[in-house]
C-alpha positions in Angstrom: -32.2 -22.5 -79.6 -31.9 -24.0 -76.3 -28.5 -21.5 -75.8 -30.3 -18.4 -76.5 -32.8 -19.1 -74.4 -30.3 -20.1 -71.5 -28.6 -16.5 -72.6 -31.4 -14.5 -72.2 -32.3 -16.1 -68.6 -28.5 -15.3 -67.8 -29.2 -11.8 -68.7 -32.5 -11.3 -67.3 -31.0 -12.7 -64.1 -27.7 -10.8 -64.1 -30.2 -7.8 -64.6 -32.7 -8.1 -61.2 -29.4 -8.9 -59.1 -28.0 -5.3 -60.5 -31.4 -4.1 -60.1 -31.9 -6.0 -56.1 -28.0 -4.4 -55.6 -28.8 -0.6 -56.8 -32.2 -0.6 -54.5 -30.0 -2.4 -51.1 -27.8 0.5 -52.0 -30.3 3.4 -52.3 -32.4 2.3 -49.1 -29.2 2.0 -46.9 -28.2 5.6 -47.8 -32.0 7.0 -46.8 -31.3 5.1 -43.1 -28.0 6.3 -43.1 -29.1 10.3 -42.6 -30.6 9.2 -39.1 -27.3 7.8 -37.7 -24.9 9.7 -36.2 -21.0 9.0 -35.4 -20.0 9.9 -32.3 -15.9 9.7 -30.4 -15.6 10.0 -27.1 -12.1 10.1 -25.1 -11.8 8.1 -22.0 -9.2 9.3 -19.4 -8.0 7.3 -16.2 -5.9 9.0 -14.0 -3.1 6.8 -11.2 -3.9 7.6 -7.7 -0.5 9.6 -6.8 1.6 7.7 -4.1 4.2 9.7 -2.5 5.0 8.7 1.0 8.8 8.8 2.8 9.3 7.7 6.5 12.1 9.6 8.7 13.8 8.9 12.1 15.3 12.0 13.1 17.1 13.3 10.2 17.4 9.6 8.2 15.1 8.8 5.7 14.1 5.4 6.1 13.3 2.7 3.4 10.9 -0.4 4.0 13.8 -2.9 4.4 14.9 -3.4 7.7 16.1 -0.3 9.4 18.3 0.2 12.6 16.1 2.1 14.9 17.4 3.0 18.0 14.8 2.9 21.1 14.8 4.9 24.9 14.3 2.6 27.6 11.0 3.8 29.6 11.8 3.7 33.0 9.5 1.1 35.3 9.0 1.3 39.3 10.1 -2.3 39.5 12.8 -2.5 37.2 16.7 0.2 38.0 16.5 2.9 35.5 18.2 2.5 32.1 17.8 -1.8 32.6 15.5 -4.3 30.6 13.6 -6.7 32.3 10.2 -8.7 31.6 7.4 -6.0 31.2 9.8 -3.0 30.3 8.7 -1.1 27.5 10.7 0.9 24.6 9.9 3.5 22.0 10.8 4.9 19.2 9.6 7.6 17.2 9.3 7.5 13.2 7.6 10.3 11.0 5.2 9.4 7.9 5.3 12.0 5.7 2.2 11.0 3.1 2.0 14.8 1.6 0.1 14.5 -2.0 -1.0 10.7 -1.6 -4.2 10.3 -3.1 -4.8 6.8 -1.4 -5.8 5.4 2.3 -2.5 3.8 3.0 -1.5 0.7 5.9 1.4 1.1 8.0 3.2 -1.8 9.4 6.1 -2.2 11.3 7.7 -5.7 12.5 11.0 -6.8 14.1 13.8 -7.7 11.5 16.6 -10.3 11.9 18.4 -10.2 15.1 21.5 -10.4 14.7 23.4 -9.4 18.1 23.1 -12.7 19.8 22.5 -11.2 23.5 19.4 -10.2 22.7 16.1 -12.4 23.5 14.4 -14.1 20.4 12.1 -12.2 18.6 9.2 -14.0 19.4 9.9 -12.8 22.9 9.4 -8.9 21.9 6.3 -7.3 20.5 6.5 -4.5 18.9 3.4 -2.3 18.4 3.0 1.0 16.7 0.4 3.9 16.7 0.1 6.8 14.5 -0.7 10.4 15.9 -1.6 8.6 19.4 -4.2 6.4 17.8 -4.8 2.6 19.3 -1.1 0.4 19.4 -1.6 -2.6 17.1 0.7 -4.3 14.7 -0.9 -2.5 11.5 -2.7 1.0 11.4 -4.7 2.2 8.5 -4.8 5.7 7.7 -7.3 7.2 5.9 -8.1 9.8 3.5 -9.6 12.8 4.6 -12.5 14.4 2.6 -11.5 12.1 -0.2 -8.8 14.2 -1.0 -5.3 13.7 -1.3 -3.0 14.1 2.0 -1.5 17.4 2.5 1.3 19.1 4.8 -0.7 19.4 7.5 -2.9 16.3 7.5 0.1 14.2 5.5 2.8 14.4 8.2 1.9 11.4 11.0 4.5 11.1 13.6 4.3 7.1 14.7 5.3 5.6 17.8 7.1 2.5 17.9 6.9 0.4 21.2 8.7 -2.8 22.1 7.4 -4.9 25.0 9.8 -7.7 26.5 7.8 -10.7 27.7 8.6 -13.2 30.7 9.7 -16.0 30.1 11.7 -18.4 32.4 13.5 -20.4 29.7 15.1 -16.9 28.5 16.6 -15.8 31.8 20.1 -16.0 31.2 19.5 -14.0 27.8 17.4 -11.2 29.4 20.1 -11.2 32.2 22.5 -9.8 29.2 20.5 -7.8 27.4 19.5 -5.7 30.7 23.0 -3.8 30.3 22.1 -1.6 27.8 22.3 1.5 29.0 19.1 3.3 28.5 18.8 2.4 24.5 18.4 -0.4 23.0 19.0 -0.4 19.0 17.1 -3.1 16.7 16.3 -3.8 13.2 12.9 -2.4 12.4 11.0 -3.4 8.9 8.7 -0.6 8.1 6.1 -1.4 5.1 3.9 1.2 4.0 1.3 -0.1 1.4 -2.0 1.1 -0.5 -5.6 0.1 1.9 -7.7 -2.1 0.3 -10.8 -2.8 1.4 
């Protein structure tokens, strides 16, 4: 007796946990008519970068490049010589046509390798694009939002060298002032995205 009555409690259980799973399933398909499934696509463009720098008709790379410099002439100092206070430049173009970024420009002194020249911590160099203000980096940036074009893109940059005095280098300026009126060095050029 005691296992029919245990049967019948198996059965009448088995039957409200059908029953409990049939009504879960009803009531979830009445909710389900006010929900909606919805797909969207997400697209992320890259900023274009497309920048080349040339010196005359030589398209530079940002390693260190052999750029020759004029000689400015300087009331104190004979025409075509370097001396303490003499200046040189250099002219380089930056063509940044359908870059979509701000970019930096930087230019610094690479190796020196001819040994009658002074040390390069004896020479700035200085650069500024499109006659803006000589510094060691320029920024240029965007116009409009909107990526560079031929006639914004193309920035012609001037390079400037600046020999400082300095009484322990005598000897070595004394050699380098034969140079008749150029003056070619190793340039590094780095052109890089702005960040602020």
């Amino acid at each position: 007796m005691k296992n029919i009555e245990r049967r019948k409690r198996t059965k009448r259980a088995i039957f409200v946990i059908i029953a409990i799973l049939l009504v879960v399933y009803l009531i979830s398909g009445t909710y389900a008519r006010y929900t909606k499934e919805g797909k969207a696509d997400a697209k992320i463009d890259i900023a274009k970068w497309a920048v080349s720098i040339k010196s005359g008709d030589k398209t530079l790379n940002s390693t260190s490049q052999d750029i020759t410099f004029k000689v400015k002439n300087n009331d104190n100092v004979v025409p075509g010589k370097i001396a303490p206070a003499v200046t040189a430049e250099a002219e380089v173009e930056l063509d940044l046509t359908g870059t979509e970024v701000a970019v930096d420009f930087t230019a610094t002194i690479g190796a020196l390798t001819p040994t009658n020249l002074p040390s390069s911590d004896k020479i700035t160099l200085t650069s500024s694009v499109d006659g803006g203000t000589p510094g060691t980096a320029q920024t240029i940036d965007l116009v409009g939002n909107t990526a560079f074009t031929s006639s914004n893109g193309k920035k012609k940059v001037k390079l400037t060298l600046t020999w400082e005095n300095d009484n322990e280098n005598n000897a070595d300026d004394t050699s380098t002032g034969t140079t008749g009126g150029t003056l070619t060095i190793p340039v590094t050029l780095t052109v890089q995205q702005h960040i602020d």
